[in-house]
Every structure is written in structure tokens, then in C-alpha cells.
BAFI-818630 format. One line per field, with one value per residue (C-alpha): residue in one letter; x, y, z. Coordinates in pm, whole numbers, plus 50000, padded with zeros to 5 digits. Layout:
N
type <- c(a ...)
c1 <- c(X ...)
c2 <- c(Y ...)
c3 <- c(Z ...)
// end
This chain:
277
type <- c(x x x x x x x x x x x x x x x x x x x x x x x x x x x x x x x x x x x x x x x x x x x x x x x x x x x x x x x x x x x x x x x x x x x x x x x x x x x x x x x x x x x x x x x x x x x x x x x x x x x x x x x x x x x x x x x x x x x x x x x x x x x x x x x x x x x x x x x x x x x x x x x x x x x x x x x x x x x x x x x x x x x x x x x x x x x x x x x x x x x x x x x x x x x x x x x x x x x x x x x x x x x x x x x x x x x x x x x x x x x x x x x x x x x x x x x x x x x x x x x x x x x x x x x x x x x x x x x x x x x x x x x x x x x x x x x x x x x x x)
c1 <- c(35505 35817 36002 36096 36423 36471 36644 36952 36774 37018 37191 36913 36691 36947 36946 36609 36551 36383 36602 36437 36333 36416 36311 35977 36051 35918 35649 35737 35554 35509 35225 35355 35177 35497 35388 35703 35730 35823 35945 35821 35767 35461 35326 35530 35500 35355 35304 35315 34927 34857 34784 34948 35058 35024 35321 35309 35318 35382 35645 35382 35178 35417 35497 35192 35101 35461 35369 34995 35171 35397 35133 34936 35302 35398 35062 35041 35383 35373 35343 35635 35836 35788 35827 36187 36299 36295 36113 36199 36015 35738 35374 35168 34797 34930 35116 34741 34544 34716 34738 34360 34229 34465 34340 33912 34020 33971 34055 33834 33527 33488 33196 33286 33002 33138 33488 33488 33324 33561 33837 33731 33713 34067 34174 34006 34130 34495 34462 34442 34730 34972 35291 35653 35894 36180 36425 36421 36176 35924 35768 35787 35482 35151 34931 34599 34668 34314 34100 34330 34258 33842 33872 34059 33821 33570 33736 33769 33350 33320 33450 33355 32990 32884 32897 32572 32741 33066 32874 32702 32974 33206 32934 32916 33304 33230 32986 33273 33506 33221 33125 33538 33576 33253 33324 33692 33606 33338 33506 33847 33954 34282 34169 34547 34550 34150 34320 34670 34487 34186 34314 34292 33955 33776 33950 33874 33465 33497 33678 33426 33128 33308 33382 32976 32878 33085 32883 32575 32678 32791 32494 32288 32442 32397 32009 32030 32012 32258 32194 32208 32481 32667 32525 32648 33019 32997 32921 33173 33476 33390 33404 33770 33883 33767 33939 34311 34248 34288 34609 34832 34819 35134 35450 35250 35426 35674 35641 35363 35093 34780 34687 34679 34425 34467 34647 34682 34403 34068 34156 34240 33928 33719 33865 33888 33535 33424 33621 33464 33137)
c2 <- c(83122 83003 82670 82449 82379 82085 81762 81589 81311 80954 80801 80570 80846 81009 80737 80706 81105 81198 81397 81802 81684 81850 81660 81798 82034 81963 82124 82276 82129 82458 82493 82798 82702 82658 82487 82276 82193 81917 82069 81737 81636 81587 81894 82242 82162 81964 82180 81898 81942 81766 82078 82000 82360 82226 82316 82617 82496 82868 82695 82456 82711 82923 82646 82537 82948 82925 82553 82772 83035 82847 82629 82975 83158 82849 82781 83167 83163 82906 83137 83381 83000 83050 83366 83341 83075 83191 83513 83584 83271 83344 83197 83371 83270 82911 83005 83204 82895 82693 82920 83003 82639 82532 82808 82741 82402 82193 81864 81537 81568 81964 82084 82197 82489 82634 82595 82744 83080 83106 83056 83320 83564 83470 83536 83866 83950 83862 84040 84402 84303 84211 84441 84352 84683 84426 84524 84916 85191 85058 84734 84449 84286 84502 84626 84454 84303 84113 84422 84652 84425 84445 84841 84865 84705 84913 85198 85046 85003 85317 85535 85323 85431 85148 85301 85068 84740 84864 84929 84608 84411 84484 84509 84092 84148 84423 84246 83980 84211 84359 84059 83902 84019 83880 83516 83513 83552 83314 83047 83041 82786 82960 83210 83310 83416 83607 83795 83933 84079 84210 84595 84471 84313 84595 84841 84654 84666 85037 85012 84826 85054 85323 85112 85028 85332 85520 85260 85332 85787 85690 85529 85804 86040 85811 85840 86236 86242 86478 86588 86178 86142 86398 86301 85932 86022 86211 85864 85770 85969 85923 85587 85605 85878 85644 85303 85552 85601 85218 85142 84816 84600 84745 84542 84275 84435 84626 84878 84999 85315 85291 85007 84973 84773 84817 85122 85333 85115 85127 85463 85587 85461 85642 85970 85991 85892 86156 86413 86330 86402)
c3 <- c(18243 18366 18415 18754 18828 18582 18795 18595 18426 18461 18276 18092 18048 17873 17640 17554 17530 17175 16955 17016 17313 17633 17979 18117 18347 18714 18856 19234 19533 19674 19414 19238 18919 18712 18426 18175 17834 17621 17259 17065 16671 16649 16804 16867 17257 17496 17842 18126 18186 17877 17700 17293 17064 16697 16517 16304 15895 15761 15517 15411 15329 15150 14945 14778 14712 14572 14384 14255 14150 13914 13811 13655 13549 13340 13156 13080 12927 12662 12365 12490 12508 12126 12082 12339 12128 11778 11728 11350 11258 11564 11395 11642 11523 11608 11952 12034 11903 12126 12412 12395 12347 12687 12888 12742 12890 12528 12543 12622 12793 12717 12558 12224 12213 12576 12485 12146 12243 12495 12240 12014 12318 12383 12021 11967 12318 12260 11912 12085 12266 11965 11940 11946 11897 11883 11615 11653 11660 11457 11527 11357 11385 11397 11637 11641 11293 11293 11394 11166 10873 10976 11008 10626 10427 10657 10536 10165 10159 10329 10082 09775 09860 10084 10416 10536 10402 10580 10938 10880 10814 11094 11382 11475 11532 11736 11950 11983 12151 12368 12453 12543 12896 13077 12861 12943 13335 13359 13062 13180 13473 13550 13777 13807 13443 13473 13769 13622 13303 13481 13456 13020 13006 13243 12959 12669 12809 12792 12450 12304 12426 12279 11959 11967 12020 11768 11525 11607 11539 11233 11155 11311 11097 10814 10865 10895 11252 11365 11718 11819 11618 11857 12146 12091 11948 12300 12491 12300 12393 12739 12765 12572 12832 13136 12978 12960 13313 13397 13537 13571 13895 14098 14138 13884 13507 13389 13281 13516 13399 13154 13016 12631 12419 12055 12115 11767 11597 11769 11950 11611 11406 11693 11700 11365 11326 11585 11367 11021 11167)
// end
């Protein structure tokens, strides 16, 4: 495609031209198929056959996957606003609370039964992921505080002789954590938020068939049956050794590698469980 000689336009045409407007070119009478164009507003171009280019919008575009992706970064990132702000006197069972009832969508018109299962999926989710090694090597706030507190009185029963009571009791909180990932997917509206931690809830599914199934040996072995006992601290560690081979989402944290859920309190209950056996 190229342009016809373009004739000097006079004086009142010059006046009335459009601002990014350059005068259509003229097509030559020897036919040559020449073919101008009239860079306009409203459309990219306007080729003098009538044919209209709509105008790129790749900045429109850009900016409402820029405006979305703010929308999801700022809802996810009202507990760490806490936290940021004063993290001695950090009350994280409110900041989760709060951060779990916003992303179940609570508020008027929600349906309390809906909403609330999804908030106690959120809770016992963002349990296995409580650590801060702020001040020093150790850290100051513990890992999985809610599960470590259910796996020490599991402990206390255990040994005081009530090793049924002890399986008993901490099973429906198992069944909660098995049960987290597929409620968080389906319960949460922010599919921003369901995306970024999907490396954590496909781990936390394994960890939680290995957590279930490292029940169900000990009660096995409770009932004298050995060889299923084995068998199902076996299904066990496999399911463990396939959730450490989940990685982060590239580029998306920092640092990158494994991802950990309850790291040095579940994994610990389950090997040592497999050990005692």
C-alpha cells in the first residue's frame, strides 16, 4: 500500500483540518490502486474507500488487569496491614477472623450456613500457615498454634491410657482440614486469592490424607492389626513425600521452592507416629 501524491490543501481547509488528521491522500487517475488514509479519533484510520481500522485499546486493557489485580492484592493484604503496623501487639485470631469472613463474602444477604463453613476452612487453612521468625532465630509466634494445641492434648490422652478417646477426639478436626481446600475453591469469590495459594491447598489435600490415614494405622494397630497398620502408615508417607514435592508458582513469592503447610507440626506428629509403630 502506498500513498498518492497528496495536493497542498488551501488555505480554509487548513483551517478546518482535525487535530491528527492528515488530508486524504488522492487517489491517481491512472488507476494504480493507491489507496490514502485519514489518521482520525475515532477510529485508528480511515482508508479513502470507506474502509474504518478501530483503534487498538491495549492500554485499556492493561489497565483494568492492572485495576483487577489491585483489587485481589489489597483485599489479601489486610491482615499483614496489621501485622506491618504494630507486630508486637499483632492479635492474629482477630486479623484471620476478619480476613476469612471478607474473603467467605459475610455481610448482608450471605447465607450464614455457606459462609460459615467457608470461614472455618479459611481459619484452619491459615492456621498451617502461621510463623513469623521476626526477632531472631527462633520464632516468635508458633507454627500451627491451633493444630499444635489439638495434637498435645492428643498426646496428653494418648499416653494417660486413652489412646481411643485421643483418636476420637481429634478426627472431626481432621476431617476439617481434609475437607479446607475443595470449600475454599468453590466458597471463596476472589478467584485472585484461590489462584495465588493453589500450590498450598493442593499440598494441604495430600497433608491431610496423610494426617487421615496415619489415624486410621494407629487405630489399626490399636485393634491388633498389624500388617494394615503398615500398609496404611505406608499410604501415609507417600502422600507426605508427594505434598514436599509441590512447588511455589514462579515469579509469584519469595522465596520460591517447596511449599510448607504446618511444617514441624503435622509432618512431625506423622513421622513420629510411623516410628512408634
Amino acid at each position: 500500500m502506498r500513498c498518492a501524491p497528496v495536493r497542498p490543501p488551501a488555505p480554509q481547509a487548513r483551517r478546518s483540518r482535525r487535530p491528527g488528521t492528515c488530508p486524504e491522500p488522492v487517489t491517481s487517475a491512472e488507476g494504480d490502486g493507491a489507496v490514502g488514509i485519514d489518521l482520525g479519533l475515532g477510529h485508528f484510520a480511515v482508508l479513502s474507500d470507506g474502509t474504518k481500522i478501530d483503534a487498538p485499546r491495549f492500554l485499556r486493557r492493561a489497565e483494568k488487569k492492572l485495576k483487577r489485580a489491585q483489587q485481589a492484592f489489597s483485599r489479601k493484604a489486610k491482615g499483614g496491614a496489621a501485622f506491618a503496623w504494630n507486630d508486637t501487639g499483632y492479635d492474629a485470631p482477630r486479623a484471620w477472623e476478619a480476613a476469612a469472613r471478607h474473603l467467605a463474602g459475610d455481610g448482608p444477604g450471605a447465607h450464614p450456613a455457606r459462609t460459615d463453613g467457608t470461614v472455618r476452612s479459611l481459619l484452619a487453612f491459615f492456621d498451617t500457615q502461621h510463623l513469623a521468625p521476626t526477632f531472631g532465630a527462633e520464632p516468635w509466634q508458633p507454627q500451627a498454634p491451633e493444630l499444635a494445641a489439638r495434637l498435645d492434648r492428643f498426646h496428653t490422652a494418648w499416653e494417660a491410657g486413652r489412646e481411643r478417646a485421643a483418636l476420637r477426639e481429634l478426627r472431626p478436626y481432621a476431617r476439617l482440614l481434609a475437607a479446607a481446600p475443595e470449600r475454599i475453591r468453590s466458597g471463596v469469590a476472589d478467584r485472585g486469592f484461590v489462584a495465588d495459594c493453589g500450590p498450598w491447598l493442593g499440598a494441604l489435600s495430600l497433608w491431610e490424607c496423610s494426617f487421615e490415614r496415619t489415624l486410621d494405622a494407629l487405630g489399626a494397630r490399636l485393634d491388633g492389626h498389624d500388617a494394615r497398620a503398615a500398609r496404611w502408615f505406608a499410604e501415609a508417607a507417600a502422600d507426605a513425600r508427594r505434598a514436599g514435592e509441590i512447588h511455589t508458582i514462579p515469579g509469584e513469592t519469595r522465596p520460591e521452592g517447596p511449599v510448607r503447610v504446618a511444617d514441624g507440626v503435622l509432618d512431625t506428629f506423622i513421622t513420629e507416629a510411623a516410628e512408634g509403630a
